[in-house]
C-alpha positions in Angstrom: 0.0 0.0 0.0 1.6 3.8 -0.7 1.5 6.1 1.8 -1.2 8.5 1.4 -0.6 12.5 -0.1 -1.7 13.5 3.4 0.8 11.3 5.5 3.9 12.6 2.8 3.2 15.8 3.6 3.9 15.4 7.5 7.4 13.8 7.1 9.7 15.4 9.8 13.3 16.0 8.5 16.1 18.6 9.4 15.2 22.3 8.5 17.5 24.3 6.4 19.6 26.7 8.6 17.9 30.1 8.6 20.1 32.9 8.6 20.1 34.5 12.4 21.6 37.5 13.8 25.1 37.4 14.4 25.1 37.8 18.6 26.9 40.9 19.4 30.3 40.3 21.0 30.4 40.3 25.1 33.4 42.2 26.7 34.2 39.4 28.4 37.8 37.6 28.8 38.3 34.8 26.8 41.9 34.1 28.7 43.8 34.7 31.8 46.9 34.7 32.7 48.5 35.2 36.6 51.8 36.1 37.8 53.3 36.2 34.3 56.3 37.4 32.0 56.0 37.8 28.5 58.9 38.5 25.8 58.7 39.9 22.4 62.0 38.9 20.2 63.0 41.2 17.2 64.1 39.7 13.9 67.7 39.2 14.8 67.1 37.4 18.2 67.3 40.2 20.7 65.1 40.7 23.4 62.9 43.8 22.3 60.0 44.2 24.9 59.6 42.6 28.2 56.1 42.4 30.4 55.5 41.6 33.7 52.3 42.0 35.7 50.2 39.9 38.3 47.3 39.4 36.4 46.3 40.2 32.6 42.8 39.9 31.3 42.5 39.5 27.0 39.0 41.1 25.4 38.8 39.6 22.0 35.8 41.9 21.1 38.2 45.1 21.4 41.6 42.8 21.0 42.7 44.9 24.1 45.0 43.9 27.0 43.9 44.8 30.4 47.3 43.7 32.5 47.0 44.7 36.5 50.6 45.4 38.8 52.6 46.1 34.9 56.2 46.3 34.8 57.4 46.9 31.2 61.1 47.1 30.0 61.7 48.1 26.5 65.3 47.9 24.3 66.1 50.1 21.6 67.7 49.3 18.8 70.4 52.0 20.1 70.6 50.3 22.9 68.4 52.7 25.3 66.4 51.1 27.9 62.9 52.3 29.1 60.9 51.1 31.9 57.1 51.1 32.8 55.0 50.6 35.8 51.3 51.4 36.8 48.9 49.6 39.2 47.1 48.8 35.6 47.5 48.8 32.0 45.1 49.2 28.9 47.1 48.0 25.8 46.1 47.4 22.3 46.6 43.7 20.6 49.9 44.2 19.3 51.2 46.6 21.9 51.9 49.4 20.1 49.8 51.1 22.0 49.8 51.0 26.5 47.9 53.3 28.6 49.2 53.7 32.2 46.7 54.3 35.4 47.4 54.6 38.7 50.7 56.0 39.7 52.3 55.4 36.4 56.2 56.1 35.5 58.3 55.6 32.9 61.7 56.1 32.8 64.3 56.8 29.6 67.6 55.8 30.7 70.8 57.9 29.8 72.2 57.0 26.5 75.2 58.7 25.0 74.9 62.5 25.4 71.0 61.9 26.0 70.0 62.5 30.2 68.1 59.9 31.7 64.1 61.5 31.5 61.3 60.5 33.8 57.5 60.9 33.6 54.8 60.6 36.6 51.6 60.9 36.8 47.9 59.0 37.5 47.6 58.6 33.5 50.1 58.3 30.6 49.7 56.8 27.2 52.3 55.6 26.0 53.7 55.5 22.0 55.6 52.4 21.5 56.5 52.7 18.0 56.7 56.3 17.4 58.4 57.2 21.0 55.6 59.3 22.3 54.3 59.7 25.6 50.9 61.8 26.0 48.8 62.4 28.9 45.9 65.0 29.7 46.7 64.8 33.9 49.1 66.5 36.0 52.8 64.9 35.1 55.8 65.4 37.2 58.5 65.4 34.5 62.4 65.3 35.6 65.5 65.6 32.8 68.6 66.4 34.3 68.3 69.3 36.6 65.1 70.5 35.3 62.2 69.3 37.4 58.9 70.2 36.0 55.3 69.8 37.6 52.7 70.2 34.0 49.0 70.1 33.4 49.6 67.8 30.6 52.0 66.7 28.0 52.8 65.5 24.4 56.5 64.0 24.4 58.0 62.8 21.5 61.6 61.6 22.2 62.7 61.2 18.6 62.9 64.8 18.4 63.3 65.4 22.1 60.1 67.8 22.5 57.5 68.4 24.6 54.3 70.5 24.8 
């Protein structure tokens, strides 16, 4: 006997996949690391960039960094040294990029003829690639024997100016 026109028409069977609504993204962490170190290695083998913090927190909807107790030591390719520290950090995925809060410093060691220079302050945003250090707050600034308290800065140390 053949199934009836009726009973055909009530076979069950997968649906096809309706498009949906991609979900938007949730600023949440999608890893975690504790008590950590991280290196970043140039071409030719030498240690570039070195971060150290207690805890860091990775958003994957922004590709941000949020890194808390940050130490960060950086090597020129002159051979200069600068190093970091803030009770937190905000930094962009590939680290170009590192906002400092809560007593932030960074600190430009002497090279050559250059004096060792030294930033403080409860916010600085720091340049990586293009050697700038910017920040809208009160900065204590030290070079040498100059000792400056400012309302705010824009540093470039390529050219060795400030505003």
């Amino acid at each position: 006997m053949l199934p009836s026109a009726s009973a055909a028409s009530t076979r069950n069977g997968p649906r096809p996949d309706v498009p949906r609504e991609a979900a938007a993204p949730r600023h949440v962490p999608d890893y975690t690391m504790q008590g950590f170190t991280l290196q970043r290695f140039g071409a030719d083998g030498r240690l570039r960039v070195q971060l150290q913090g207690t805890q860091m927190r990775h958003y994957p909807d922004t590709d941000t960094l949020e890194i808390d107790g940050v130490t960060i030591r950086a090597l020129s390719p002159d051979g200069s040294v600068t190093r970091a520290t803030a009770r937190r950090a905000l930094s962009n995925g590939d680290g170009s990029e590192v906002q400092l809060l809560g007593g932030a410093q960074i600190v430009r060691e002497a090279v050559g003829d250059s004096q060792q220079i030294e930033f403080e302050g409860e916010f600085l945003h720091a340049f990586l690639n293009t050697e700038r250090v910017r920040s809208h707050l009160p900065v204590h600034l030290r070079q040498g024997t100059n000792d400056l308290r400012v309302g705010g800065i824009d540093y470039d140390n390529l050219t060795r100016t400030a505003k």
